[in-house]
MDAnalysis code that builds the backbone (N, CA, C; Angstrom):
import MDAnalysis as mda
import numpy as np

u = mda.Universe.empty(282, n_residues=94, atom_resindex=np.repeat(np.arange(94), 3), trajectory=True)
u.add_TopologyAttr("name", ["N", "CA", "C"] * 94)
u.add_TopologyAttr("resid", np.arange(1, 95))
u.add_TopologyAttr("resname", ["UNK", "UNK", "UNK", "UNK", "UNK", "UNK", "UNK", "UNK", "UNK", "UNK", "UNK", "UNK", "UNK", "UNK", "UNK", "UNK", "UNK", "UNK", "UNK", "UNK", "UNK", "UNK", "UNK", "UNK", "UNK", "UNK", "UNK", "UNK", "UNK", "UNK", "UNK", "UNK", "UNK", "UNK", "UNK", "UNK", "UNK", "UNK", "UNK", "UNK", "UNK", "UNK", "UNK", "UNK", "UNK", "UNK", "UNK", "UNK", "UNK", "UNK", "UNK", "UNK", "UNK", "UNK", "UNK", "UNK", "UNK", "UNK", "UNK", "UNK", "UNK", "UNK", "UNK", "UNK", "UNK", "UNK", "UNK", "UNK", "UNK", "UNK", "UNK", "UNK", "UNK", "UNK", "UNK", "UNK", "UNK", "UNK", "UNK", "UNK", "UNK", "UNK", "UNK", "UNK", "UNK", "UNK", "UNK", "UNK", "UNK", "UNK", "UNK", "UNK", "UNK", "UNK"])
u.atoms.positions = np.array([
    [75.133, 119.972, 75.608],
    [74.182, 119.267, 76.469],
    [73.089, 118.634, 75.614],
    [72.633, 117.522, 75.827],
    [71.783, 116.793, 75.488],
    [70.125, 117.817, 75.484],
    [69.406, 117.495, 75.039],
    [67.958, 118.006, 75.266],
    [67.360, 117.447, 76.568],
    [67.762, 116.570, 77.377],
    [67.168, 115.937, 78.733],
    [67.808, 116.592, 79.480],
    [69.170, 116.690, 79.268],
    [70.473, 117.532, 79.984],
    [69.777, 118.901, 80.308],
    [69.545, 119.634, 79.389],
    [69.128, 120.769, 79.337],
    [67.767, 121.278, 80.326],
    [66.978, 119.941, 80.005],
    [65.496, 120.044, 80.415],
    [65.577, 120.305, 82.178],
    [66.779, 119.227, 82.045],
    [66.265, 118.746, 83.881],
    [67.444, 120.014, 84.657],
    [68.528, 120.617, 83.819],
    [69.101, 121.643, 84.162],
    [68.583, 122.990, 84.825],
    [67.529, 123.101, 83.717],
    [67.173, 124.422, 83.498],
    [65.436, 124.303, 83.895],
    [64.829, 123.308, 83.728],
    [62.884, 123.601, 83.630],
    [62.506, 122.572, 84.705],
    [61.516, 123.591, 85.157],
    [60.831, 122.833, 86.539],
    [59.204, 122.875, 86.152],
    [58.404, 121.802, 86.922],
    [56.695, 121.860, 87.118],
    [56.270, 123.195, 87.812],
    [55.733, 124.057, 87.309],
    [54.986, 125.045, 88.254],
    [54.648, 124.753, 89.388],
    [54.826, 124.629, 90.523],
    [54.192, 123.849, 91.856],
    [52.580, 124.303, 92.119],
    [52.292, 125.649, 91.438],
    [51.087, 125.978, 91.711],
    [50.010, 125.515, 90.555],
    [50.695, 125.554, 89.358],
    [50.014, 124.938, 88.205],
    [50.463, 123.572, 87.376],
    [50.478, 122.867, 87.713],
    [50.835, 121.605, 87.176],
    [50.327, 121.443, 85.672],
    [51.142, 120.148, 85.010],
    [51.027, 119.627, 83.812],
    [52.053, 120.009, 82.641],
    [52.207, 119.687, 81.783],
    [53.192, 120.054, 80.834],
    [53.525, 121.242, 80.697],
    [52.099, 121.542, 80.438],
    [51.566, 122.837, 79.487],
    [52.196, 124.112, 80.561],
    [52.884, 123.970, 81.393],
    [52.686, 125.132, 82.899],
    [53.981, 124.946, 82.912],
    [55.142, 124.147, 82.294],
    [56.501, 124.368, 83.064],
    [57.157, 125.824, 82.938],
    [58.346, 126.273, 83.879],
    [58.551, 127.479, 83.591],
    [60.148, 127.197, 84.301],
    [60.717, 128.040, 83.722],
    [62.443, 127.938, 83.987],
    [62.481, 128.097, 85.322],
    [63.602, 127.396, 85.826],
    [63.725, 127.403, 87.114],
    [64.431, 128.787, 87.289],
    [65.080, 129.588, 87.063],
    [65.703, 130.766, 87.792],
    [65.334, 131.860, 87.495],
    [64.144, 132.279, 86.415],
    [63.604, 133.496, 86.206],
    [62.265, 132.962, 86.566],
    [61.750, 131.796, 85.797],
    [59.882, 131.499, 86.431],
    [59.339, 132.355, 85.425],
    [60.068, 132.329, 84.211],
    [59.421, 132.538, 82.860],
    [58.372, 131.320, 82.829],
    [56.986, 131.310, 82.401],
    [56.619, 129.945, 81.877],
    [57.597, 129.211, 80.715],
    [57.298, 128.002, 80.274],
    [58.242, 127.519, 79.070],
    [57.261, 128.179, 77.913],
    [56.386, 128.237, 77.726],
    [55.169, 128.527, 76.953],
    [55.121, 129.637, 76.318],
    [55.530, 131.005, 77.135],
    [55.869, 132.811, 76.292],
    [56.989, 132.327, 76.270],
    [57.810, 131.317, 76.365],
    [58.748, 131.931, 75.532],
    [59.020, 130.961, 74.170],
    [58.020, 130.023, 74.160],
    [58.114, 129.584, 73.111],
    [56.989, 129.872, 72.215],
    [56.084, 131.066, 72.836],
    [55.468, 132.022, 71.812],
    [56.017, 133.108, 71.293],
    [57.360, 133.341, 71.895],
    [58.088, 134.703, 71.650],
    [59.165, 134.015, 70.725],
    [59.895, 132.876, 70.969],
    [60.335, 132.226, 69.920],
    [59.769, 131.754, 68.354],
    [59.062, 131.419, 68.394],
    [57.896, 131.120, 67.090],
    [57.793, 132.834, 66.433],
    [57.240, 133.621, 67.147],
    [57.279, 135.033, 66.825],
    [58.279, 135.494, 65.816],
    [60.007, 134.963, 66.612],
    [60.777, 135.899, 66.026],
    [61.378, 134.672, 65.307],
    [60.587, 134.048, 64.264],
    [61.258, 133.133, 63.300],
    [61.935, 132.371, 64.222],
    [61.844, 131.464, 65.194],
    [62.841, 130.893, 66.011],
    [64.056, 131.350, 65.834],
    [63.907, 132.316, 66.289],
    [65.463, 133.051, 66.671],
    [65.475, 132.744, 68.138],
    [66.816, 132.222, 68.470],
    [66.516, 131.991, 70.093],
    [67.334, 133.076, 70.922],
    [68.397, 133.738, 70.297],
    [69.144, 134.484, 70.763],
    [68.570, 135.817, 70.344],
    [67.211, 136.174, 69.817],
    [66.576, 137.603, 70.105],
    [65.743, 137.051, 71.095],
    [64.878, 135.448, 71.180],
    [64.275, 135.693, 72.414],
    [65.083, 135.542, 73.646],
    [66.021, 135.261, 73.839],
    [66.838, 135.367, 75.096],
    [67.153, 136.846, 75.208],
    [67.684, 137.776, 74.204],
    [67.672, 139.151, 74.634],
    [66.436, 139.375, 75.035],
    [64.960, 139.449, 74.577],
    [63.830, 140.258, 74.580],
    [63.241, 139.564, 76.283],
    [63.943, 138.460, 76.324],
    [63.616, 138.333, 78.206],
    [64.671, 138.540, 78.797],
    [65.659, 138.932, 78.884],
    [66.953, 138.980, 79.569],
    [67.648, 137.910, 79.940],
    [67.331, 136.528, 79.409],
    [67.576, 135.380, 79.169],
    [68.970, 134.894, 78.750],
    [69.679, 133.957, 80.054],
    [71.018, 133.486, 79.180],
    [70.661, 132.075, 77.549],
    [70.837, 132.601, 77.004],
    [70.906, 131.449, 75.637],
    [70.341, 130.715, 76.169],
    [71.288, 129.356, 76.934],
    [71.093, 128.483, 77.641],
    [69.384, 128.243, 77.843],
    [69.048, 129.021, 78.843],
    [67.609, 128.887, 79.303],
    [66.782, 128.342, 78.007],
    [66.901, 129.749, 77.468],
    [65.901, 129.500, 75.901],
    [66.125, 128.367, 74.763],
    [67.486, 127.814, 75.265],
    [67.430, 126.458, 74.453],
    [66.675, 125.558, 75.662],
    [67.163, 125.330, 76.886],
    [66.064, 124.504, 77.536],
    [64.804, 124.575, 76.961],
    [64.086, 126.013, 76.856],
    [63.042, 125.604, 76.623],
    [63.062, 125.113, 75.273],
    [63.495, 125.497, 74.185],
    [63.262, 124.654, 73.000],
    [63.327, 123.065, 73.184],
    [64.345, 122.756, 73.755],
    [64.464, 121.739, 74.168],
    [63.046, 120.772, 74.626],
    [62.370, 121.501, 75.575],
    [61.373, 121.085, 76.291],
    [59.855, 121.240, 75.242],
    [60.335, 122.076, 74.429],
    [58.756, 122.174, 73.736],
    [59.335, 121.079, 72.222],
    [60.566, 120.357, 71.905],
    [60.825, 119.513, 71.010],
    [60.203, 118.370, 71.329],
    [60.344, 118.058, 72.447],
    [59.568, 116.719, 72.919],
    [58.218, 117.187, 73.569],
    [57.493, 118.259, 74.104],
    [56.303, 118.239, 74.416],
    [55.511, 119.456, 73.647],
    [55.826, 119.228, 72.249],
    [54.876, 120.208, 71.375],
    [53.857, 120.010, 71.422],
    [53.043, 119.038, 71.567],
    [51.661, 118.818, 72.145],
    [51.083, 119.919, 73.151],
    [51.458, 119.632, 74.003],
    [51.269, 120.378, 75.546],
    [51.183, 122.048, 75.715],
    [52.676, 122.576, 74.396],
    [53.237, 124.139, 74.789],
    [52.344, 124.646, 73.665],
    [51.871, 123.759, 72.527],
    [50.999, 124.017, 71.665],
    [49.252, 124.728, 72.175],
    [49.554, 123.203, 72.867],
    [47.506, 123.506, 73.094],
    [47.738, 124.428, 74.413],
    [48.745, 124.980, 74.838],
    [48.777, 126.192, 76.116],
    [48.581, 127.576, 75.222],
    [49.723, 127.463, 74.047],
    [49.180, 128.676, 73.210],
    [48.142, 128.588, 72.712],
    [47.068, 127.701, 72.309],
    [46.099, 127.746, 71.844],
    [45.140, 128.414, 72.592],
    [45.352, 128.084, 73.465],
    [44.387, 128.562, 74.544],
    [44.494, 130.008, 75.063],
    [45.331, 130.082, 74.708],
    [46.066, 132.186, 74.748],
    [44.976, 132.651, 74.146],
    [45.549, 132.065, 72.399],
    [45.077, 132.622, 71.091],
    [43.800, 132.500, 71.520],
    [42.359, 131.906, 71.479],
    [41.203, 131.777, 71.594],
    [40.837, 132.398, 72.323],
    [41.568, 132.783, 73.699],
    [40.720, 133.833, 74.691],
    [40.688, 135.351, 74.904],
    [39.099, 135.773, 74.230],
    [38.984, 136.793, 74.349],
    [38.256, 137.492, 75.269],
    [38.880, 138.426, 75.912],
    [38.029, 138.821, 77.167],
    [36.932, 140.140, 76.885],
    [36.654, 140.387, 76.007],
    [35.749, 141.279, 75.683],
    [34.745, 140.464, 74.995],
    [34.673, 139.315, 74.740],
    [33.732, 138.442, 73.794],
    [33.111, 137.511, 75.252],
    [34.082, 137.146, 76.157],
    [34.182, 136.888, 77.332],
    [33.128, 137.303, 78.216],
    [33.594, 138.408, 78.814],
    [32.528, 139.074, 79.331],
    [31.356, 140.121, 79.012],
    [31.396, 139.717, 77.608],
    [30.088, 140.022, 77.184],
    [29.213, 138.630, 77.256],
    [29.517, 137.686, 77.092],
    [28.600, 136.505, 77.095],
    [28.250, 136.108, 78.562],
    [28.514, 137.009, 79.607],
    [28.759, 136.850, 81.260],
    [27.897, 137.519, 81.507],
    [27.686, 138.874, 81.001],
    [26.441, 140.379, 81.245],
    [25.298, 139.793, 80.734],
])
């Protein structure tokens, strides 16, 4: 399958959270985003992150697929992981 093949197969818009950065597989409703932080993790291994979510292959190449053309987007979603700390958080709140 093509990488579009794949995309429009397998990954949908969050209906509740819109934008790139928010897609998530259509049949588990993994975001695309953990799992392309869990991919990056394990050396892009895609077939430990498809075991470590219970994931057919397939899926987890969609998402590669989907974060090849929108690394922008799945990027600045992890960024935004990484930076938020909730004890630094709500101390600047008290």
């Amino acid at each position: 399958m093509t990488d579009k093949e794949l995309i429009l197969r397998y990954v949908e818009v969050d209906p509740i959270h819109s934008g790139p950065g928010n897609v998530r597989l259509k049949d588990s409703g993994v975001n695309v985003w953990a799992i392309i932080g869990n991919y990056l993790a394990n050396e892009r291994d895609a077939e430990r992150t498809a075991a470590e979510y219970d994931l057919p292959l397939m899926e987890v190449e969609a998402a590669v697929a989907f974060y090849r053309r929108f690394k922008w987007a799945i990027d600045a979603r992890l960024a935004e992981n990484e930076e938020f700390d909730l004890e630094s958080a709500l101390a600047a709140t008290a």
